[in-house]
Biopython code that builds the backbone (N, CA, C, O; Angstrom):
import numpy as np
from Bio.PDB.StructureBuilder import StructureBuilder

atoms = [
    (1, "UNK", "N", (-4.999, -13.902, -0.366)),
    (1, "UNK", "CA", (-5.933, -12.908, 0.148)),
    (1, "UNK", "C", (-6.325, -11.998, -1.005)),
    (1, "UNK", "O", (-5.416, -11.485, -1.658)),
    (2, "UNK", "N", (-8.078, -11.651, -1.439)),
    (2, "UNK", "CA", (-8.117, -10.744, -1.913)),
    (2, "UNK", "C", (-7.657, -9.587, -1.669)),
    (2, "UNK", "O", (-7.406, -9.601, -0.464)),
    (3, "UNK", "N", (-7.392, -8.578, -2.094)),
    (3, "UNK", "CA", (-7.377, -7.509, -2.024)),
    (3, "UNK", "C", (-8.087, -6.552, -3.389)),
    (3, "UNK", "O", (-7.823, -6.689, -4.584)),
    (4, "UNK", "N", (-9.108, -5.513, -2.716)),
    (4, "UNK", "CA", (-9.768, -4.902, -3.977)),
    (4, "UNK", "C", (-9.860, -3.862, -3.842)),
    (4, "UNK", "O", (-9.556, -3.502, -2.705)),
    (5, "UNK", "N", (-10.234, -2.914, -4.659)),
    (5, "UNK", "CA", (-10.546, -1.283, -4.023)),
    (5, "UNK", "C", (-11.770, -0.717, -4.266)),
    (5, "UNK", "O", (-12.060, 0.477, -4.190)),
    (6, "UNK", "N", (-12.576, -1.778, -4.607)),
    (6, "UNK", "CA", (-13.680, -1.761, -4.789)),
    (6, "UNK", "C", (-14.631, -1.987, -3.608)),
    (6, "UNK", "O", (-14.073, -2.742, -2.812)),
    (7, "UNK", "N", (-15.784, -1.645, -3.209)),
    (7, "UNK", "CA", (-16.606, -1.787, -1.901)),
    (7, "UNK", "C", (-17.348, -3.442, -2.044)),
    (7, "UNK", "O", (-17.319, -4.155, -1.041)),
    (8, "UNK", "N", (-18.035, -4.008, -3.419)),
    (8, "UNK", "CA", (-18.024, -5.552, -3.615)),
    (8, "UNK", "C", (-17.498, -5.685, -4.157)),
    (8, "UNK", "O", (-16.794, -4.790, -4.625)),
    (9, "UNK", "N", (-17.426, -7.182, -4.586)),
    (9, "UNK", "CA", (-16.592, -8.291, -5.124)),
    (9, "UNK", "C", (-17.529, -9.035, -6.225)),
    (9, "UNK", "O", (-18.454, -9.576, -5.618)),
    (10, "UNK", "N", (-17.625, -9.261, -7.644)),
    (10, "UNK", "CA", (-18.651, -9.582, -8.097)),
    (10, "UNK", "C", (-18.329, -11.048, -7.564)),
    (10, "UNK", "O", (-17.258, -11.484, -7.142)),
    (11, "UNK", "N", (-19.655, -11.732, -7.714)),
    (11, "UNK", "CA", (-19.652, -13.193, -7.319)),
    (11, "UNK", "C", (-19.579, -13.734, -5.488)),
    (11, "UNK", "O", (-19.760, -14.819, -4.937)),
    (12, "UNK", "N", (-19.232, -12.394, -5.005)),
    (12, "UNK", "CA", (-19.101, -13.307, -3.363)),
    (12, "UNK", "C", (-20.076, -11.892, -2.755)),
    (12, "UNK", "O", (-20.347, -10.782, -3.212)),
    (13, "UNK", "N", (-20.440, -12.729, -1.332)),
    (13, "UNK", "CA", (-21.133, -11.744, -0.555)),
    (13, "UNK", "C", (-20.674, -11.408, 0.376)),
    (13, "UNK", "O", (-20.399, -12.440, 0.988)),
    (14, "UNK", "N", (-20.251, -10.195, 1.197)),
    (14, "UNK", "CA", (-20.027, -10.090, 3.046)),
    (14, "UNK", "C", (-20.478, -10.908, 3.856)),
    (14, "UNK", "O", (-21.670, -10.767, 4.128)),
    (15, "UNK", "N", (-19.869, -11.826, 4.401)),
    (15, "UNK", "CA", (-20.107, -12.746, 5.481)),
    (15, "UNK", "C", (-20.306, -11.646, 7.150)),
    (15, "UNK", "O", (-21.115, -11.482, 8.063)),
    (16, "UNK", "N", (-19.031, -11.170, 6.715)),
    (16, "UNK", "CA", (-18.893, -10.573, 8.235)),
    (16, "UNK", "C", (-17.915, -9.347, 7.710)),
    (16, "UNK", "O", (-17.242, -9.579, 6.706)),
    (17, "UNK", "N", (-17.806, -8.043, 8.347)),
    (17, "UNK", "CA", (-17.044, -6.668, 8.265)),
    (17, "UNK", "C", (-16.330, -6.953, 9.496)),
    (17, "UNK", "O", (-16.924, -7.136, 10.559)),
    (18, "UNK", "N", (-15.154, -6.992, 9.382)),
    (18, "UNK", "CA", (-14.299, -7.017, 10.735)),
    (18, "UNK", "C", (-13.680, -5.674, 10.798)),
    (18, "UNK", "O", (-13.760, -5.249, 11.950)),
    (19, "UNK", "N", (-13.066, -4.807, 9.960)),
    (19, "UNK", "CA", (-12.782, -3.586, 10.276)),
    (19, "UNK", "C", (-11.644, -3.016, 9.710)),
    (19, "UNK", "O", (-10.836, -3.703, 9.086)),
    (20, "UNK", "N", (-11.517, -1.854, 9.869)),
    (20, "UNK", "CA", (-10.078, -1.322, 9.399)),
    (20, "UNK", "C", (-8.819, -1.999, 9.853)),
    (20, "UNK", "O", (-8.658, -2.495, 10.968)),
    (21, "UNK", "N", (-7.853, -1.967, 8.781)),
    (21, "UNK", "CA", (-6.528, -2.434, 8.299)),
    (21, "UNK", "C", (-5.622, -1.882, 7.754)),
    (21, "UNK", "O", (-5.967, -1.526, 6.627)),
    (22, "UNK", "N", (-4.410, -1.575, 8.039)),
    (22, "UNK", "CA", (-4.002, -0.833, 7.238)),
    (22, "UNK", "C", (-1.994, -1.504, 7.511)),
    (22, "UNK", "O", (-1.499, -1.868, 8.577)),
    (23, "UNK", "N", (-1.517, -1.459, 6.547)),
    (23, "UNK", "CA", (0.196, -1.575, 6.920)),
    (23, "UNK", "C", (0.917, 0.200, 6.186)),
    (23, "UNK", "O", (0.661, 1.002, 5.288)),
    (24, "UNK", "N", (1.731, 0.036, 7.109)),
    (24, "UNK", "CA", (2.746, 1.145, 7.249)),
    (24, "UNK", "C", (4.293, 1.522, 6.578)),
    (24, "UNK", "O", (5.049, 0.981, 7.384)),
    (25, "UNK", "N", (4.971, 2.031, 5.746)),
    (25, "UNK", "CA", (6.237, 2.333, 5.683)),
    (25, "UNK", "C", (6.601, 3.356, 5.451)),
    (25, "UNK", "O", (6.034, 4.254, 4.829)),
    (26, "UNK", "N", (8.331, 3.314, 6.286)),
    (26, "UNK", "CA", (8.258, 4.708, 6.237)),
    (26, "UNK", "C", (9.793, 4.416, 5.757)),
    (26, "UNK", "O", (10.613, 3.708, 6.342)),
    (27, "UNK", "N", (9.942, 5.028, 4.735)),
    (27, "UNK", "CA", (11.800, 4.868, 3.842)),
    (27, "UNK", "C", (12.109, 5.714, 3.514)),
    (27, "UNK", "O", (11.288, 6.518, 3.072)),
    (28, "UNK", "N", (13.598, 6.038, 3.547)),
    (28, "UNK", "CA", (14.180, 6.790, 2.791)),
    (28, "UNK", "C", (15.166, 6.710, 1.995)),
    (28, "UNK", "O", (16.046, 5.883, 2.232)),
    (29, "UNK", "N", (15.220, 7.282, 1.230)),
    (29, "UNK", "CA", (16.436, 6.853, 0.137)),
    (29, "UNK", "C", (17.955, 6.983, 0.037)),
    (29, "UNK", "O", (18.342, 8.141, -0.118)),
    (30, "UNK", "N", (18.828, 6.106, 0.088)),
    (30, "UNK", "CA", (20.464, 6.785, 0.617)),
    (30, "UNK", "C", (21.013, 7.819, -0.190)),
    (30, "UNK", "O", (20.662, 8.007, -1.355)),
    (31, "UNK", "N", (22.006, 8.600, 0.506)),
    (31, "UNK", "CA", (22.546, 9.876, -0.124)),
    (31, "UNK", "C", (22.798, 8.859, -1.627)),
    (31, "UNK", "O", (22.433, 9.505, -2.608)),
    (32, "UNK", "N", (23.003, 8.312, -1.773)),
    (32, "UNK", "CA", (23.475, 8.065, -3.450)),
    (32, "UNK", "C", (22.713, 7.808, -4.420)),
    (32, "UNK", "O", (22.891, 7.765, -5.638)),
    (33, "UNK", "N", (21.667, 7.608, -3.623)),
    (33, "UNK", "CA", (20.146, 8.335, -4.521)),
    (33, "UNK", "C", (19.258, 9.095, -5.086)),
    (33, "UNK", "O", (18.488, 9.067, -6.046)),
    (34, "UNK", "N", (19.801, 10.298, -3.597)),
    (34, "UNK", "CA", (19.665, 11.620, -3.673)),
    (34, "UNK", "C", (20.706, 11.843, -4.528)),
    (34, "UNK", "O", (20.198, 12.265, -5.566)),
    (35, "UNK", "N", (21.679, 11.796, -4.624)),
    (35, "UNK", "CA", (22.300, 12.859, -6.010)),
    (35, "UNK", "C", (22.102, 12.363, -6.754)),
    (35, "UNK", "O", (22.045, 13.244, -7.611)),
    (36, "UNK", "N", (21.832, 11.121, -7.419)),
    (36, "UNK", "CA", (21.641, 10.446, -8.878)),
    (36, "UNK", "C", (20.357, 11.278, -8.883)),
    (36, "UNK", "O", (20.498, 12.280, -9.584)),
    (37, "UNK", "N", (19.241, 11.184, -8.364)),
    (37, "UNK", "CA", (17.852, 11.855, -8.445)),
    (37, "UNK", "C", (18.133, 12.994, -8.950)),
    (37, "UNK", "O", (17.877, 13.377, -10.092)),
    (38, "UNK", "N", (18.775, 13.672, -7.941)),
    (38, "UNK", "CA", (18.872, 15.793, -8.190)),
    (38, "UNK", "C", (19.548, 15.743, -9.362)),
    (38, "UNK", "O", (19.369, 16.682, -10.138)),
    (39, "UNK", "N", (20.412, 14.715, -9.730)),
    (39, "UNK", "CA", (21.206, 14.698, -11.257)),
    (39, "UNK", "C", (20.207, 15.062, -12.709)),
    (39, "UNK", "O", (20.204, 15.790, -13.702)),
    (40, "UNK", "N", (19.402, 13.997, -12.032)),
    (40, "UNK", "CA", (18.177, 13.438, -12.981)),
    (40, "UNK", "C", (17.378, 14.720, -13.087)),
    (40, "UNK", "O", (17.047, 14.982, -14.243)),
    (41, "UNK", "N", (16.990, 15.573, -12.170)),
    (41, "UNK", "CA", (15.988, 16.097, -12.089)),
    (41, "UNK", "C", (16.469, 17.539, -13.114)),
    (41, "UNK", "O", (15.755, 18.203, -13.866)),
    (42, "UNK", "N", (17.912, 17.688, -12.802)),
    (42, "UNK", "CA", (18.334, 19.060, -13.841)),
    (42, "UNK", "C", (17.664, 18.596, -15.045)),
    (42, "UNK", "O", (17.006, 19.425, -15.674)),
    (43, "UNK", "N", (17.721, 17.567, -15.403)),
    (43, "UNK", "CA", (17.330, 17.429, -17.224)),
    (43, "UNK", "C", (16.033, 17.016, -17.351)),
    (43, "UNK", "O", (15.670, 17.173, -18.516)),
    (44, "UNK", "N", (15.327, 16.635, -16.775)),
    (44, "UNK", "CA", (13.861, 16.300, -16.416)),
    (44, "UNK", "C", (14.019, 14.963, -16.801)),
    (44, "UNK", "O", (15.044, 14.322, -17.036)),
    (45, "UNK", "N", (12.487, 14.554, -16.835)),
    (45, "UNK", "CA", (11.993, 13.340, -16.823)),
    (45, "UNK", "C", (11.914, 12.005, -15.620)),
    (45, "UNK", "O", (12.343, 12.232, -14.489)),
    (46, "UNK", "N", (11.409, 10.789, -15.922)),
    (46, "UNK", "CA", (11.204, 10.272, -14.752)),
    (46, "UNK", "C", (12.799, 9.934, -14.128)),
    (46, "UNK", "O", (13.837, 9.729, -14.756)),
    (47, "UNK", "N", (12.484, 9.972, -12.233)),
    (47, "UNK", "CA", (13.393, 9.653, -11.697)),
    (47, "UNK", "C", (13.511, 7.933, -11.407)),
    (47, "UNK", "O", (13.140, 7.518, -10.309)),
    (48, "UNK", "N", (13.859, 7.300, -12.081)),
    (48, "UNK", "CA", (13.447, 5.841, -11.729)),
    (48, "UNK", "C", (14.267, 5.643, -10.209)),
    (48, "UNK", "O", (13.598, 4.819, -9.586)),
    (49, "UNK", "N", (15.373, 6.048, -9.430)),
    (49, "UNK", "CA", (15.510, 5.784, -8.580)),
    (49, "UNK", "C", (14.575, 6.554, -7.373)),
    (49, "UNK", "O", (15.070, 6.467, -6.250)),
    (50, "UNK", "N", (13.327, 7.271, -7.465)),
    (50, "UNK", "CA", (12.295, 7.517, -6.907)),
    (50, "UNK", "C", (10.935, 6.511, -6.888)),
    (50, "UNK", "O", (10.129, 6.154, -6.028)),
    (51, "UNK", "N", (11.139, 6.263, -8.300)),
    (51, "UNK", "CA", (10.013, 5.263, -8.777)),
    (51, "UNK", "C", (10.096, 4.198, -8.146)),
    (51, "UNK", "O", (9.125, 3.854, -7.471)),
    (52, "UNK", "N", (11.246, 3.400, -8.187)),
    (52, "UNK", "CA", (11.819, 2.432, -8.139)),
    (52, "UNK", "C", (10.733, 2.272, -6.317)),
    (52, "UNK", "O", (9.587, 2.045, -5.928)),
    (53, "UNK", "N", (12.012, 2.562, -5.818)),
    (53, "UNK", "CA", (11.753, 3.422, -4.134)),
    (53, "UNK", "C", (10.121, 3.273, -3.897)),
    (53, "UNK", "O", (9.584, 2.531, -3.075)),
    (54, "UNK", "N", (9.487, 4.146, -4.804)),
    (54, "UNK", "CA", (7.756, 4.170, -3.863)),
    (54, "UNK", "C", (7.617, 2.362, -4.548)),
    (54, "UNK", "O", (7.414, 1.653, -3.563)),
    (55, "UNK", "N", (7.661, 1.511, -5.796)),
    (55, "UNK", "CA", (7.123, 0.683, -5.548)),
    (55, "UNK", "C", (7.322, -0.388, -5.123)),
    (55, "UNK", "O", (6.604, -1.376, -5.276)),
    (56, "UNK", "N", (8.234, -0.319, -4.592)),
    (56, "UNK", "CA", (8.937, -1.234, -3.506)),
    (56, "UNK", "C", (8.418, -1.396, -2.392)),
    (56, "UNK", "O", (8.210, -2.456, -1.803)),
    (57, "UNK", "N", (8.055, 0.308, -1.875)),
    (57, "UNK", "CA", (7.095, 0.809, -0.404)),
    (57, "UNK", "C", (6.190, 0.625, -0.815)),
    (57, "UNK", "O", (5.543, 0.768, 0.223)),
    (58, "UNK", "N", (5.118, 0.286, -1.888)),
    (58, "UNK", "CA", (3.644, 0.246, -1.932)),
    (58, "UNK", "C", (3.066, -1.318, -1.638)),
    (58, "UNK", "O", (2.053, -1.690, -1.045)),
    (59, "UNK", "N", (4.366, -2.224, -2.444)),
    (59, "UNK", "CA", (4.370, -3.231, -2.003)),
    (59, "UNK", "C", (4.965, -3.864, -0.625)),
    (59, "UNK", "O", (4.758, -5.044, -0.342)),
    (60, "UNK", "N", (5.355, -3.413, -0.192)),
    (60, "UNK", "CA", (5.746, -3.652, 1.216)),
    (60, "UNK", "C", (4.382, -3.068, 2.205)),
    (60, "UNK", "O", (4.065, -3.644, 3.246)),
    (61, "UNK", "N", (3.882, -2.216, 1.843)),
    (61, "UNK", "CA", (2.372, -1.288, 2.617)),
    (61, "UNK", "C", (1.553, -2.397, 2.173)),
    (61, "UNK", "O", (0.904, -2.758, 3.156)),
    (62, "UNK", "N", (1.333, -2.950, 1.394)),
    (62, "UNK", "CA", (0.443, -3.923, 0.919)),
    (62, "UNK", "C", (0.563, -5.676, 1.854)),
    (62, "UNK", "O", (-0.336, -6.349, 2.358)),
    (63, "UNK", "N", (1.658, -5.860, 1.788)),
    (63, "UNK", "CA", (1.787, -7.105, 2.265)),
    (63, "UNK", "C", (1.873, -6.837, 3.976)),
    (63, "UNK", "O", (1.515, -7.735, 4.738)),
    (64, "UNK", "N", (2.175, -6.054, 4.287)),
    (64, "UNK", "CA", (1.947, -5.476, 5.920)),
    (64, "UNK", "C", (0.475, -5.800, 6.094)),
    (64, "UNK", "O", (-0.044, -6.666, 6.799)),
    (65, "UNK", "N", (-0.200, -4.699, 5.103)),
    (65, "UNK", "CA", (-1.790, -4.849, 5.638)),
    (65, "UNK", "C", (-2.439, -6.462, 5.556)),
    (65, "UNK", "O", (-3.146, -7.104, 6.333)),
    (66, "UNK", "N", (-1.940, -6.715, 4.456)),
    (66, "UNK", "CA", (-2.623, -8.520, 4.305)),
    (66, "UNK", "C", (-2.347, -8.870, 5.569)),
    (66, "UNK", "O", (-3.334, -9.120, 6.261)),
    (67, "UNK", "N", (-0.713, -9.012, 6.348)),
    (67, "UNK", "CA", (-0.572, -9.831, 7.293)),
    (67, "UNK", "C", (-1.336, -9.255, 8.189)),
    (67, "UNK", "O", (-2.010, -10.135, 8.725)),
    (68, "UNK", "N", (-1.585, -8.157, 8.646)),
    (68, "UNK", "CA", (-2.545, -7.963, 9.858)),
    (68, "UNK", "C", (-3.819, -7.988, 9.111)),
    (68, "UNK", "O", (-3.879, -8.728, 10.093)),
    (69, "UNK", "N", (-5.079, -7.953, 8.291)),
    (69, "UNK", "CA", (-5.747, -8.397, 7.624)),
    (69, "UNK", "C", (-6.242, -10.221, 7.806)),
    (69, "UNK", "O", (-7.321, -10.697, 8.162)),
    (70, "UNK", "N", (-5.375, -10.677, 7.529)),
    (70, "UNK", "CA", (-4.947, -12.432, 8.229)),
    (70, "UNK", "C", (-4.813, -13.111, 9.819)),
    (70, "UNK", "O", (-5.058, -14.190, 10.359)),
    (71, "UNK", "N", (-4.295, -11.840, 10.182)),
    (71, "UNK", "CA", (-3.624, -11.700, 11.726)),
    (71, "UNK", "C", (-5.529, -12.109, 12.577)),
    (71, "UNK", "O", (-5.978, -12.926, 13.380)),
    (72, "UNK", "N", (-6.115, -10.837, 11.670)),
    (72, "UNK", "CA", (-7.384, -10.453, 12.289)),
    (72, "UNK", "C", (-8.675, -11.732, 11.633)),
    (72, "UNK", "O", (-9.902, -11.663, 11.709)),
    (73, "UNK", "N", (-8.195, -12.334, 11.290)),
    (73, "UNK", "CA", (-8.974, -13.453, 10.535)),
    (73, "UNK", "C", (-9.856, -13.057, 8.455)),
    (73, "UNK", "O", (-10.625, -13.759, 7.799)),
    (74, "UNK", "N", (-9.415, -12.107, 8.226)),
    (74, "UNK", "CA", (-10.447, -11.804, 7.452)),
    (74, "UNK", "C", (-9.886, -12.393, 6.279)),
    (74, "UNK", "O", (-8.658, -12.471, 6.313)),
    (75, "UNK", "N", (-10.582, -12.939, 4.993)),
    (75, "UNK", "CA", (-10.165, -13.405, 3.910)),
    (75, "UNK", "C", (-9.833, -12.868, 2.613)),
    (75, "UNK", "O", (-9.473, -13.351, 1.540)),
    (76, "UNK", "N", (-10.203, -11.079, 3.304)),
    (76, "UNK", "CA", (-10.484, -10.093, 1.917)),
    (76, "UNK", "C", (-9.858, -8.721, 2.460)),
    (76, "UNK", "O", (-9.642, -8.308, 3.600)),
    (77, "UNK", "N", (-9.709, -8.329, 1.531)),
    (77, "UNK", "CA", (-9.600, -6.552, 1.960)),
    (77, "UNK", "C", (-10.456, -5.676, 0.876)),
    (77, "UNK", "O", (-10.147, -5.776, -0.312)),
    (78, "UNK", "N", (-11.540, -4.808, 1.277)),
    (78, "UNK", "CA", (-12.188, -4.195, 0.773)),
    (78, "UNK", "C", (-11.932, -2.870, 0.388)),
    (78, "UNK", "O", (-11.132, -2.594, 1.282)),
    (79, "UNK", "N", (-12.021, -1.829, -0.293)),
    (79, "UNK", "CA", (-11.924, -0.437, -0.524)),
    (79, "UNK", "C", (-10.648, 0.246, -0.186)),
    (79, "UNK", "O", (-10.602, 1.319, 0.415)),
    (80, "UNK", "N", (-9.381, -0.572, -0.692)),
    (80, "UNK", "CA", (-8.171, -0.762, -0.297)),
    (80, "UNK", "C", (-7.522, 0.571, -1.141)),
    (80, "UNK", "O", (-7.521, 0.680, -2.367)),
    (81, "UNK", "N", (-7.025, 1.461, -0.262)),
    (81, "UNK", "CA", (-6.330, 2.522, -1.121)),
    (81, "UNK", "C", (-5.034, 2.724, -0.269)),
    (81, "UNK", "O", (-4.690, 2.001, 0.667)),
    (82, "UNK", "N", (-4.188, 4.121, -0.869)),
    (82, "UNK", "CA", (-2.890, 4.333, -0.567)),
    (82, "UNK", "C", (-2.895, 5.526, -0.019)),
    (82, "UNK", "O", (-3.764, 6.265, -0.482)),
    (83, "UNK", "N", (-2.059, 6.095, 1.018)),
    (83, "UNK", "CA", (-1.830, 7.567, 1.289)),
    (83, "UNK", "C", (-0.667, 7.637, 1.174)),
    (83, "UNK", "O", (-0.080, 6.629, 1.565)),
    (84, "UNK", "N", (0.146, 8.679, 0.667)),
    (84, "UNK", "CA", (1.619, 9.284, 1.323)),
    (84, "UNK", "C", (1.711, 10.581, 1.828)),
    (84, "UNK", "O", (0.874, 11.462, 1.633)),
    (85, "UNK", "N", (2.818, 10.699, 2.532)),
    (85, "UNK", "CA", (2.891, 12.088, 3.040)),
    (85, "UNK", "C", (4.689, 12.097, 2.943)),
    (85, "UNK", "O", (5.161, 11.211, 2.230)),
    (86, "UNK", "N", (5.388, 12.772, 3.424)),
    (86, "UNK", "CA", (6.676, 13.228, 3.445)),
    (86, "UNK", "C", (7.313, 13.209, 5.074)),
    (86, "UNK", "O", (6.462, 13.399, 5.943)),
    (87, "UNK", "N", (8.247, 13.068, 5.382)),
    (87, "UNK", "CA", (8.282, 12.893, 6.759)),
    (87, "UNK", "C", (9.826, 13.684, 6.686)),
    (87, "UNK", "O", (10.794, 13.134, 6.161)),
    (88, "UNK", "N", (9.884, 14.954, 7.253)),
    (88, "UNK", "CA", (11.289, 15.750, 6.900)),
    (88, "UNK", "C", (11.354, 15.932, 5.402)),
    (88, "UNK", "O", (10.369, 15.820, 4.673)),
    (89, "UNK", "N", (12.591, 16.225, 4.980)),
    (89, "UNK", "CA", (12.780, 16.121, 3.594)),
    (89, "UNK", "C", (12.975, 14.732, 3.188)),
    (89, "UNK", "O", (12.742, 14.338, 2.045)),
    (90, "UNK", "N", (13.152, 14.430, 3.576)),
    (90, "UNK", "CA", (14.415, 12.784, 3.446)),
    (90, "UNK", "C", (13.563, 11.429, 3.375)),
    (90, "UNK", "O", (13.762, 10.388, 2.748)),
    (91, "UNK", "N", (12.760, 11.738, 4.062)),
    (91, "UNK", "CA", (11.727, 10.621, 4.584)),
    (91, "UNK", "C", (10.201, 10.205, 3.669)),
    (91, "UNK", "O", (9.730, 11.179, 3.081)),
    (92, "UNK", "N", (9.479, 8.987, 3.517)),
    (92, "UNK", "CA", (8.306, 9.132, 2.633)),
    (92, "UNK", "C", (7.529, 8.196, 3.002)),
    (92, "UNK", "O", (7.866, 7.109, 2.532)),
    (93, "UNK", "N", (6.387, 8.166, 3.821)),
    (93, "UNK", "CA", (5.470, 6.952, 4.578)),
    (93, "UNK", "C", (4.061, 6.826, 3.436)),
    (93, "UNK", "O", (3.258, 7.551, 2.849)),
    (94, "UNK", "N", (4.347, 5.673, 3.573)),
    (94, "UNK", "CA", (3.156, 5.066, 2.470)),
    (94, "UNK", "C", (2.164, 4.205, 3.454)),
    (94, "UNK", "O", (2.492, 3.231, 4.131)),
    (95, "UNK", "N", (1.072, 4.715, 3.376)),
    (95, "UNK", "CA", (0.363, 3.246, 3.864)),
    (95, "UNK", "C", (-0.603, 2.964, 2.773)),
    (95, "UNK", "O", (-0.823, 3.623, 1.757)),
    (96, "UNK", "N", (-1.214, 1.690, 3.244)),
    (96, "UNK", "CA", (-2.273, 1.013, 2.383)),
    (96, "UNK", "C", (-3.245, 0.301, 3.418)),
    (96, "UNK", "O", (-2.808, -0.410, 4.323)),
    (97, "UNK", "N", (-4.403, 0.509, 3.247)),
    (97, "UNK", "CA", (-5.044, 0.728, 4.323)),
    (97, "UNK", "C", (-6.868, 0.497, 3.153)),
    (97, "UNK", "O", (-7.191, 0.889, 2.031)),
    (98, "UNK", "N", (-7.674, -0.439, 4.394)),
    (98, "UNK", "CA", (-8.489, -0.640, 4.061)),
    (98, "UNK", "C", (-9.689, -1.390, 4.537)),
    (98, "UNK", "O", (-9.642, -1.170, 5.747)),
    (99, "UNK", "N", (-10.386, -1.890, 4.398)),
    (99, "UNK", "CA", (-11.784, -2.660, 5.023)),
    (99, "UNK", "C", (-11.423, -4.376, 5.411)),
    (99, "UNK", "O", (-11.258, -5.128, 4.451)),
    (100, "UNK", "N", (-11.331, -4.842, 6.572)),
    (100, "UNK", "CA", (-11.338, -6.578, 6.269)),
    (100, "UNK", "C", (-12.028, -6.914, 6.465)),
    (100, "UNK", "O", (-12.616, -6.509, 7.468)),
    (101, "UNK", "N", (-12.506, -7.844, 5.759)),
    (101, "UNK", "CA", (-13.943, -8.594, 5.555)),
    (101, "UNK", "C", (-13.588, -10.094, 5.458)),
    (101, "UNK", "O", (-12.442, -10.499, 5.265)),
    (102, "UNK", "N", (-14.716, -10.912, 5.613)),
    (102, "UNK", "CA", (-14.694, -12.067, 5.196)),
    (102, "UNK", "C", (-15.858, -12.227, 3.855)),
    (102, "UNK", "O", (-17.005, -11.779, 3.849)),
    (103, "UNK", "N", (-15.394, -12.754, 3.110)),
    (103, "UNK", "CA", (-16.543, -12.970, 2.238)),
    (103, "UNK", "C", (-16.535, -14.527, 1.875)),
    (103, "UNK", "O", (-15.566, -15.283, 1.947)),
    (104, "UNK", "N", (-17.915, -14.849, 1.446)),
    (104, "UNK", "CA", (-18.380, -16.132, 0.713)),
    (104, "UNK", "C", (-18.637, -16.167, -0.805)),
    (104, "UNK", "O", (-18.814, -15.160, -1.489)),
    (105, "UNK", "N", (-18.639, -17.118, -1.145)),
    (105, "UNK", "CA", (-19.469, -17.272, -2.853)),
    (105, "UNK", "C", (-21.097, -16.752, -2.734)),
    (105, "UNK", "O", (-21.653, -16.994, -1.662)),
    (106, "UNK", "N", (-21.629, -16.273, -3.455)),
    (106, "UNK", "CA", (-23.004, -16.156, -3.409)),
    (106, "UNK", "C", (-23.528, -17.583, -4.240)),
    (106, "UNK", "O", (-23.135, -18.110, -5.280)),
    (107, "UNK", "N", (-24.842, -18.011, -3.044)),
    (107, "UNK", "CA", (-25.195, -18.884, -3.366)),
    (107, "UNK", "C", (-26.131, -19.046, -4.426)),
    (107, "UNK", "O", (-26.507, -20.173, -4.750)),
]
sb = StructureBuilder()
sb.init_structure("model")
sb.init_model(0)
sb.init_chain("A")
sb.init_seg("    ")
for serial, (resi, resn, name, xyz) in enumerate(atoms, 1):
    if name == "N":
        sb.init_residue(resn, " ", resi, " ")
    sb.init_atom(name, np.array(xyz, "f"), 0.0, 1.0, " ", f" {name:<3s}", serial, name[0])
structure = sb.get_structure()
């Protein structure tokens, strides 16, 4: 399945717009993450067990949306972006969310 975040695709055309798509997660990280993190964070720099964490969830938000994307017949995902928000302290929902389309080759 494509996926793009772009509105076209060079080389193919919209066959058909089937509609919004989007997959969901919502994770949190175990206490032994949280203190390695807050460890990390006294001395600065990146927290890779944060990092780690969102791209694990971005890819998991991603392959959610393909399967319902697929579910719904479409062959593409169009103008495909990310949101997060925070859910409590503890908590961090990612989605990825976007246009399904079918597209063709241009003839």
């Amino acid at each position: 399945m494509l996926v793009a975040t772009t509105e076209n695709v060079p080389g193919q055309r919209r066959k058909q717009t089937i509609g919004q798509v989007f997959g969901v997660v919502v994770r949190s990280r175990g206490i032994g993450g949280n203190i390695m993190a807050g460890l990390r964070s006294i001395v600065g720099g990146e927290i890779h067990e944060y990092t780690q964490l969102l791209e694990e969830t971005r890819r998991q938000a991603i392959d959610r949306m393909v399967k319902n994307a697929t579910t719904m017949g479409a062959n593409a995902v169009v103008m495909m972006r990310f949101d997060s928000s925070e859910i409590g302290q503890t908590m961090s929902e990612i989605v990825a969310y976007g246009t399904a389309v079918i597209l063709e080759p241009e003839s």
